[in-house]
VEXLOSE-158631 format. One line per field, with one value per residue: x, y, z of N, C-alpha, C in turn; residue in one letter; residue number from 1. Coordinates in pm, whole numbers, plus 50000, padded with zeros to 5 digits. Atoms other than C-alpha are relative to their C-alpha. Example, Ala and Ser with C-alpha at 12.3 -4.5 7.8 and 13.67 -1.06 7.14 Angstrom:
BEGIN
nxx	c(50089,49918)
nyy	c(49881,49881)
nzz	c(50000,49994)
caxx	c(51230,51367)
cayy	c(49550,49894)
cazz	c(50780,50714)
cxx	c(50090,49923)
cyy	c(50120,50109)
czz	c(50000,50073)
r	c(A,S)
k	c(1,2)
***
This chain:
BEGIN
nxx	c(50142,50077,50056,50152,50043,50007,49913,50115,49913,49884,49887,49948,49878,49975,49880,50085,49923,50036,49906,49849,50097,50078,50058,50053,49880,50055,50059,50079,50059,50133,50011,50127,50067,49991,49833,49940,49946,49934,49909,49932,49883,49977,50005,49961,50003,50088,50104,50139,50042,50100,50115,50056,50001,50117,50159,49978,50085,49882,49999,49887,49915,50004,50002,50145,50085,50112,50061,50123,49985,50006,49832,50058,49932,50073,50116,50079,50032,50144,49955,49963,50095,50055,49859,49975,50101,49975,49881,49995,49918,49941,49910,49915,50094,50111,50042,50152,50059,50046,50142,50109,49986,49892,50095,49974,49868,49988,50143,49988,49957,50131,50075,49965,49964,50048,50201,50093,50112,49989,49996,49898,49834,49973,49928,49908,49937,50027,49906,49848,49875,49996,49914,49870,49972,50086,50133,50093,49953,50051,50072,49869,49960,49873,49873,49999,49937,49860,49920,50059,50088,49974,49941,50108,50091,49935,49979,50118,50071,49896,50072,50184,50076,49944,49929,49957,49896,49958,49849,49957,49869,49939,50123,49962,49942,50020,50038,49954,50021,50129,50127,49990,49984,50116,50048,49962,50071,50122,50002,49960,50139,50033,49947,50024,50149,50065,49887,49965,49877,49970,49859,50002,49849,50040,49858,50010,49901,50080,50104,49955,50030,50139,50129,49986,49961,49870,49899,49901,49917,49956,49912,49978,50108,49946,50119,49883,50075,50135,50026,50068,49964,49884,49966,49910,49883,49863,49947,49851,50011,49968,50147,50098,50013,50006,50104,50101,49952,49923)
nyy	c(49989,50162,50040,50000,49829,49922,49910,49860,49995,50061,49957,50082,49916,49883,49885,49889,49905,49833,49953,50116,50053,50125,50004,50101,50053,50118,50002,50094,50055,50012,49973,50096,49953,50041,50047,49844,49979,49865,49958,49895,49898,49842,49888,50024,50157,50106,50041,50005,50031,50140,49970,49910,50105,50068,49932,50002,49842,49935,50095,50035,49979,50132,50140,50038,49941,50061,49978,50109,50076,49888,49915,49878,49981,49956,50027,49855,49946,50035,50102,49983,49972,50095,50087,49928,50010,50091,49921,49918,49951,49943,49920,49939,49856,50054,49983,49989,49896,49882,49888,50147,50057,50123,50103,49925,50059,50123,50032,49921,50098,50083,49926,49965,50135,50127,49913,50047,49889,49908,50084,50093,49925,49919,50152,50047,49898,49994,50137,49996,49880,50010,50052,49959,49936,49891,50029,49801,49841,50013,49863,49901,49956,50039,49907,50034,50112,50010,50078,50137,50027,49972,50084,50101,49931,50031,50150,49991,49945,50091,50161,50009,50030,50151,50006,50089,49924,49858,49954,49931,49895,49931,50019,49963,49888,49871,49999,50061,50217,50072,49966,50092,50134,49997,50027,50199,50036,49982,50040,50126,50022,49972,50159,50129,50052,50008,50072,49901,49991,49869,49966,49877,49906,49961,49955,50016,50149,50058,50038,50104,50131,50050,50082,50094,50159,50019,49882,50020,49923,49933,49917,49952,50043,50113,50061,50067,50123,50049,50101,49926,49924,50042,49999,49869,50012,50070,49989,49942,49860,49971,49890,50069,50041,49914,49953,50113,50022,49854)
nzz	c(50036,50036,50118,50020,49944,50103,50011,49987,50109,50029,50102,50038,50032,50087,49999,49984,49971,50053,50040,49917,49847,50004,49839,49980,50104,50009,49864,49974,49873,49958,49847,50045,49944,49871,49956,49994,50000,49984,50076,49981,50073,49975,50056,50136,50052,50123,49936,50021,50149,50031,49984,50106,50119,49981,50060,50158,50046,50160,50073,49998,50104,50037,49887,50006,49885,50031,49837,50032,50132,50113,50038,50043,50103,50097,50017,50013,49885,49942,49872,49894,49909,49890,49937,49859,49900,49833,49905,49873,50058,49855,50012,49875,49944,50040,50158,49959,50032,49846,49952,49962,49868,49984,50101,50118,50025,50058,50097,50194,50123,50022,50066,50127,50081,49920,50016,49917,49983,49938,49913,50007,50023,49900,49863,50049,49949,49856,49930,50042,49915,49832,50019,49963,49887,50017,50038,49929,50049,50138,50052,50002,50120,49942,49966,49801,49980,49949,50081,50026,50046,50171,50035,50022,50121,50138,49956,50010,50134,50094,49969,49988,50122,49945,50118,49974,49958,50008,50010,49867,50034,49885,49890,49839,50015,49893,49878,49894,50025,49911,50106,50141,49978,50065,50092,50041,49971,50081,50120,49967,50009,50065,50071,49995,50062,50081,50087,50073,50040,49876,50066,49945,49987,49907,49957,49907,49988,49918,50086,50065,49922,49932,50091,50111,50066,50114,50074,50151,50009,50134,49910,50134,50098,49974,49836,50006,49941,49981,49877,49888,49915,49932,50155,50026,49870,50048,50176,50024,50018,49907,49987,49910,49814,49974,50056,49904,49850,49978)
caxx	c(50268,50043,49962,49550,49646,49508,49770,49613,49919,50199,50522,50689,51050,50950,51144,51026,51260,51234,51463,51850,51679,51605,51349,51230,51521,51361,51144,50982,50699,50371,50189,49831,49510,49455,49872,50016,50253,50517,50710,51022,51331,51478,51350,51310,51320,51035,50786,50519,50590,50496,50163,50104,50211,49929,49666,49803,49789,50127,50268,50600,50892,50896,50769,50378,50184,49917,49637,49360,49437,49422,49814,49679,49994,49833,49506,49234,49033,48684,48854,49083,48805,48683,49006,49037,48725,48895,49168,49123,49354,49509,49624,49873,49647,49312,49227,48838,48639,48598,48263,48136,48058,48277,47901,47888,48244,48180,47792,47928,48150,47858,47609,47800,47907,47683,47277,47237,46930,46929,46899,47149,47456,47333,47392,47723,47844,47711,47914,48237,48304,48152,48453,48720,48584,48388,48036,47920,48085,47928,47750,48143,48310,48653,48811,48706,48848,49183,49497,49399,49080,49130,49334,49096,48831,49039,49067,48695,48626,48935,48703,48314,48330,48475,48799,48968,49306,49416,49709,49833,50094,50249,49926,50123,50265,50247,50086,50165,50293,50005,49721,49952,49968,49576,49550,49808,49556,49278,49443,49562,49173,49084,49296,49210,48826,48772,49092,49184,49515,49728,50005,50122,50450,50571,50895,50766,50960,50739,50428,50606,50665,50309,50132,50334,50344,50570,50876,51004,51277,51375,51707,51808,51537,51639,51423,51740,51493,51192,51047,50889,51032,51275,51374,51492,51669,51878,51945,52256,52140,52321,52018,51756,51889,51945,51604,51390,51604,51654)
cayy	c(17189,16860,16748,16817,17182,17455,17692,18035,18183,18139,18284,18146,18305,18617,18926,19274,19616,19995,20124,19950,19865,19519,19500,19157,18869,18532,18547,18170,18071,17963,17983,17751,17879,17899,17931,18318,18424,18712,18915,19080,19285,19626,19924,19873,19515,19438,19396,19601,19535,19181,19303,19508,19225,19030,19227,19270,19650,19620,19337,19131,19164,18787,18452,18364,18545,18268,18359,18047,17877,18199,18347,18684,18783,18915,18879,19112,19328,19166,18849,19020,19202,18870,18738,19080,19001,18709,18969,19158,19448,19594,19940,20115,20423,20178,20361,20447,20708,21009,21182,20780,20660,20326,20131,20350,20235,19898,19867,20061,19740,19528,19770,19820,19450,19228,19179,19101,19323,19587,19352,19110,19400,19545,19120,19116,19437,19396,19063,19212,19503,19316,19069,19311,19453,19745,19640,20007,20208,20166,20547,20674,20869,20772,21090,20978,20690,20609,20457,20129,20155,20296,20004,19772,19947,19892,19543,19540,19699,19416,19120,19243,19082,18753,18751,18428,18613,18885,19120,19343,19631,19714,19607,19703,20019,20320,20114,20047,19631,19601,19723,19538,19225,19302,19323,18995,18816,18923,18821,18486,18436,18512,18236,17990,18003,18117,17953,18288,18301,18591,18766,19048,19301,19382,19528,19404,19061,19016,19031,18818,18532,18551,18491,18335,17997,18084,18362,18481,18730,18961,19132,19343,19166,18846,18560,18476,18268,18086,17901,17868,18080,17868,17767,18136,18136,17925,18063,18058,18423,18634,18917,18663,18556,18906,19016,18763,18762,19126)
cazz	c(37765,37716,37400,37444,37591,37337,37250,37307,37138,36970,36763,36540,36433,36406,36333,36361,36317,36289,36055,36174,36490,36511,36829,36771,36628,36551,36857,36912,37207,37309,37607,37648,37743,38117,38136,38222,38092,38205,37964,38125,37994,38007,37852,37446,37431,37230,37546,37431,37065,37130,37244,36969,36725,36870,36843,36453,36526,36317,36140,36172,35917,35895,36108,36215,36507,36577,36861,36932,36589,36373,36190,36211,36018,35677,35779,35687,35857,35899,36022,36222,36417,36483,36622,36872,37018,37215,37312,37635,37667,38019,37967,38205,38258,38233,37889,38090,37921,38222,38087,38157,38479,38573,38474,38140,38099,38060,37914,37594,37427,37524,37389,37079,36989,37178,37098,37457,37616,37846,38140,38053,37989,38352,38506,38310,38459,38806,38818,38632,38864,39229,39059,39077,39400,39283,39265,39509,39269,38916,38925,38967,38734,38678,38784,39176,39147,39332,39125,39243,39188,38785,38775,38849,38651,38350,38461,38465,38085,37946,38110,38038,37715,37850,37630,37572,37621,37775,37738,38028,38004,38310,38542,38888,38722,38979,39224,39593,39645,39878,39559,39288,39492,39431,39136,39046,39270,39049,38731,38908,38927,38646,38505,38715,38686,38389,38187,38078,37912,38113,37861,38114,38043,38335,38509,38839,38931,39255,39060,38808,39045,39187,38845,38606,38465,38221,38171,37852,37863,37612,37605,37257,37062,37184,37392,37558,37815,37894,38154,38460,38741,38884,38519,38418,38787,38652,38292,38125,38056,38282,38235,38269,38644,38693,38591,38792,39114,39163)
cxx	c(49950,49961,49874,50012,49957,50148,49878,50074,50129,50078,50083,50101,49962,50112,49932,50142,49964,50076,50135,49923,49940,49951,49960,50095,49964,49951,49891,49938,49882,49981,49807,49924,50001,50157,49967,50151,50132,50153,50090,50105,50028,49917,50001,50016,49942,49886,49914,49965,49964,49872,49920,49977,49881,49867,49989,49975,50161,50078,50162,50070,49963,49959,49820,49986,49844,49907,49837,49995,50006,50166,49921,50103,49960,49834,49923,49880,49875,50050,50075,49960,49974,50070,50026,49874,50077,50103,49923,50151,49982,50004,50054,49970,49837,49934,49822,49973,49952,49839,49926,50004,50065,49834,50000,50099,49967,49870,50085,50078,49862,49874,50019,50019,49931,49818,49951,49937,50101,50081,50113,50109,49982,50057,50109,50059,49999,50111,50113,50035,49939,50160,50104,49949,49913,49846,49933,50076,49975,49972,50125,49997,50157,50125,49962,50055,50171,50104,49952,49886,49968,50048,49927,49870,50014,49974,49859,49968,50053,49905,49859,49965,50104,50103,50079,50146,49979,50125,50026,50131,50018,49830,50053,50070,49952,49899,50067,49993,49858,49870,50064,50004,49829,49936,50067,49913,49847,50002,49992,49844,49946,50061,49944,49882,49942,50093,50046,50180,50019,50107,50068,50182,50013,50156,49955,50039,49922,49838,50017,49999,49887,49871,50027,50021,50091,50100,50053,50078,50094,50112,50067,49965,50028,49937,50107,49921,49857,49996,49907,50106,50199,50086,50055,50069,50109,50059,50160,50012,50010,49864,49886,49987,49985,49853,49910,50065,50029,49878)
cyy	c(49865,49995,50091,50170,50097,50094,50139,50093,50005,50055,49928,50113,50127,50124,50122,50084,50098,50065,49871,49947,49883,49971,49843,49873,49798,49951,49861,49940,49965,49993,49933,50078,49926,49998,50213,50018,50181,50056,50151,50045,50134,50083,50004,49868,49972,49946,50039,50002,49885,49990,50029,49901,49853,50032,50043,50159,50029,49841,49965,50057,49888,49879,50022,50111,49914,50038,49909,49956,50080,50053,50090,50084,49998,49965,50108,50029,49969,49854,50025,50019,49866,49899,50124,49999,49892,50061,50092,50059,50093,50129,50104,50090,49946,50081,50027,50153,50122,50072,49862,49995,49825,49895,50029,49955,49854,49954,50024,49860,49920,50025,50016,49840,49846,50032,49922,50176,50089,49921,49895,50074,50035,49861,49997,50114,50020,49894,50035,50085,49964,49924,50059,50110,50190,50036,50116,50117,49979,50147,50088,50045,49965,50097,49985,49856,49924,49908,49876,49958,50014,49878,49900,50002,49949,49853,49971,49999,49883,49898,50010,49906,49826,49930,49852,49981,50141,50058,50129,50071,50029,49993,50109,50109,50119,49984,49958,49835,49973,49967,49884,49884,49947,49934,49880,49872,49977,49963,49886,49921,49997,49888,49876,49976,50031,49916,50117,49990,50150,50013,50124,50039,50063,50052,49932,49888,49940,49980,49902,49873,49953,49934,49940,49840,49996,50107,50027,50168,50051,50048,50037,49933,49886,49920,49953,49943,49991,49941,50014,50105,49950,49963,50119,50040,49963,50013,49978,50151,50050,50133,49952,49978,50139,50084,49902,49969,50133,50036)
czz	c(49949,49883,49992,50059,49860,50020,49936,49902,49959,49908,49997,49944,49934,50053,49992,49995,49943,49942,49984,50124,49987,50182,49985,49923,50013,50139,49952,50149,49925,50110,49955,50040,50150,50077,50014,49979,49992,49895,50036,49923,50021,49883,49837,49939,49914,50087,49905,49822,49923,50015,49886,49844,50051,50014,49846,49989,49939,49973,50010,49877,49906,50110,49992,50106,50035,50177,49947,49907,49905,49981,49950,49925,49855,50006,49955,50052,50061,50080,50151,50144,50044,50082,50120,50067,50101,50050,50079,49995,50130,49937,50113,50086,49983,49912,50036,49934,50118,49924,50021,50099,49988,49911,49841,49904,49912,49964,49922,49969,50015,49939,49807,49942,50070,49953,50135,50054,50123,50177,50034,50007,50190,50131,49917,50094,50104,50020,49975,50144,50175,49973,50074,50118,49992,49965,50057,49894,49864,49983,50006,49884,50029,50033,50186,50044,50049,49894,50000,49939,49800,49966,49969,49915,49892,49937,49894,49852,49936,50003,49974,49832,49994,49876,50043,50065,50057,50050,50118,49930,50119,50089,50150,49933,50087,50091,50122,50015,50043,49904,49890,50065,49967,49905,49891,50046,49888,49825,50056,49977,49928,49881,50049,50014,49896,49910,49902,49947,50009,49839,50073,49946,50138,50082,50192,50032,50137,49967,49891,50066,50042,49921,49862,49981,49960,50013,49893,50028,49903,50046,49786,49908,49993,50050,50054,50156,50035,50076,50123,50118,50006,49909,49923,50133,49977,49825,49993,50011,50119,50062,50046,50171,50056,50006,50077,50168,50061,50105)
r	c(X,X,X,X,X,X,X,X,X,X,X,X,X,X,X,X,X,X,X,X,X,X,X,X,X,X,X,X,X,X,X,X,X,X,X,X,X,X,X,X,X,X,X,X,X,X,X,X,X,X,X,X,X,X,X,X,X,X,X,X,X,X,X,X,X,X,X,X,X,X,X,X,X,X,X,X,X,X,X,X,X,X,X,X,X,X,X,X,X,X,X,X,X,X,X,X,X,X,X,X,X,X,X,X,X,X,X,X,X,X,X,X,X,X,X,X,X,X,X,X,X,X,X,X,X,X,X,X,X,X,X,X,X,X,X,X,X,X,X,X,X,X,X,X,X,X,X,X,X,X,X,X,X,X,X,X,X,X,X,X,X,X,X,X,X,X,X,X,X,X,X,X,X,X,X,X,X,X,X,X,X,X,X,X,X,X,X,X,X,X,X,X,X,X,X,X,X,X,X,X,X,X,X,X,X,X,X,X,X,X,X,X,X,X,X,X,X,X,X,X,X,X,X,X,X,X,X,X,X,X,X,X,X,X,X,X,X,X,X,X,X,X,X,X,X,X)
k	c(1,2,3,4,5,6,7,8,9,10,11,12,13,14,15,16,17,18,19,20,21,22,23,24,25,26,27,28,29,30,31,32,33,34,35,36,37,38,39,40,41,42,43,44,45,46,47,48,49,50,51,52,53,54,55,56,57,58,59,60,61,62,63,64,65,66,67,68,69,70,71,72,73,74,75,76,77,78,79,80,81,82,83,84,85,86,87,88,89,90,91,92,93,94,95,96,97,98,99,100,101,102,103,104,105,106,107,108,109,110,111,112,113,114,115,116,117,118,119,120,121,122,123,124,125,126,127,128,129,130,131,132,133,134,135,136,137,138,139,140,141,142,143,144,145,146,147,148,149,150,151,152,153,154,155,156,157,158,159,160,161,162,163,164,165,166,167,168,169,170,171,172,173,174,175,176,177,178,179,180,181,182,183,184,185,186,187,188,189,190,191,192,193,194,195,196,197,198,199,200,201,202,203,204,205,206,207,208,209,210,211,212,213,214,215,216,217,218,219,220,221,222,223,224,225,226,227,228,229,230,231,232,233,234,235,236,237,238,239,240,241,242,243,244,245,246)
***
């Protein structure tokens, strides 16, 4: 990473555990804005409890959690709010309200936390969802909406409020390659014109290759590597190679 790159965000040795259970064991990265980075591992690692520890919706043991210059680690709650506004936030089942229509969907954060007019939420929302490909289907509801399309939807609600980050959970989860190669496309884009910083979890290793910059690989609360692609190819970590070449 270059000197002048921002760091979008960044951990510093932290530790995290539930009980005996240590899920997180002096876990140190960063990743810049405009960079993506993919966070694989098996089952319990500590993927989506790095997520969670960056949105501060629960709090390390010990170490920093810094996102865009803020250690939201003891922060409190009126700053915080204004530190998850630059998070955008994937979720696996796109998290869309069904008695809304897909437009409905994504006016309401802009309605609720934005004082732009009427006019202005309906050109933010026309441009988010022609973006991801759904600009004829705003008057949907999202129970007509095909997997892919929910997916992208989701997409849609994470980006209407033009987050500086955003975090992904299993994006290509229970879709066909052809839709998740889609919707890796549509993050890939999303990085490289807006300078979005990508954080995706992801068990998918061909979606991994297609939109990361970076890899970090967990393995019993471990980062036992980092890198770009071809850089965890070649780990010492026998899980890492295993886990990116499979």
């Amino acid at each position: 990473m270059t000197a002048n790159q921002n760091i979008a965000v960044e951990f510093k040795r932290v530790m995290k555990s539930f009980g005996a259970k240590r899920v997180l064991n002096d876990v140190s990265f960063q990743i810049g804005q405009g960079q993506a980075l993919c966070l694989l591992g098996r089952s319990g690692t500590g993927k989506s409890v790095t997520l969670k520890l960056i949105m501060a919706l629960m709090r390390p043991d010990s170490g920093e959690v810094w996102v865009d210059q803020d250690n939201v680690v003891g922060m409190g709650e009126h700053r915080l709010s204004l530190v998850r506004r630059k998070l955008g936030y994937l979720f696996q089942d796109a998290a869309l309200f069904d008695s809304l229509t897909l437009y409905e969907n994504l006016a309401l954060p802009l309605s609720r936390l934005t004082k732009k007019s009427k006019d202005e939420i309906d050109e933010v929302v026309q441009r988010v969802l022609t973006d991801v490909s759904l600009g004829a289907d705003g008057a949907k509801y999202p129970s007509a909406l095909s997997g892919g399309m929910r997916k992208r939807a989701g997409l849609a609600r994470a980006l209407v409020l033009e987050p500086k980050i955003l975090l992904a959970d299993e994006p290509s989860s229970g879709l066909d390659r052809i839709t998740a190669a889609e919707i890796d496309e549509l993050l890939t884009r999303q990085k490289l014109e807006h300078g979005t910083a990508l954080i995706i979890v992801t068990h998918d290793v061909h979606g991994a290759r297609r939109t990361a910059d970076r890899v970090a690989v967990l393995d019993k609360g471990n980062l036992v590597a980092f890198g770009s692609v071809e850089e965890v190819s070649q780990s010492e970590s026998d899980v890492a190679r295993r886990l990116i070449t499979e």
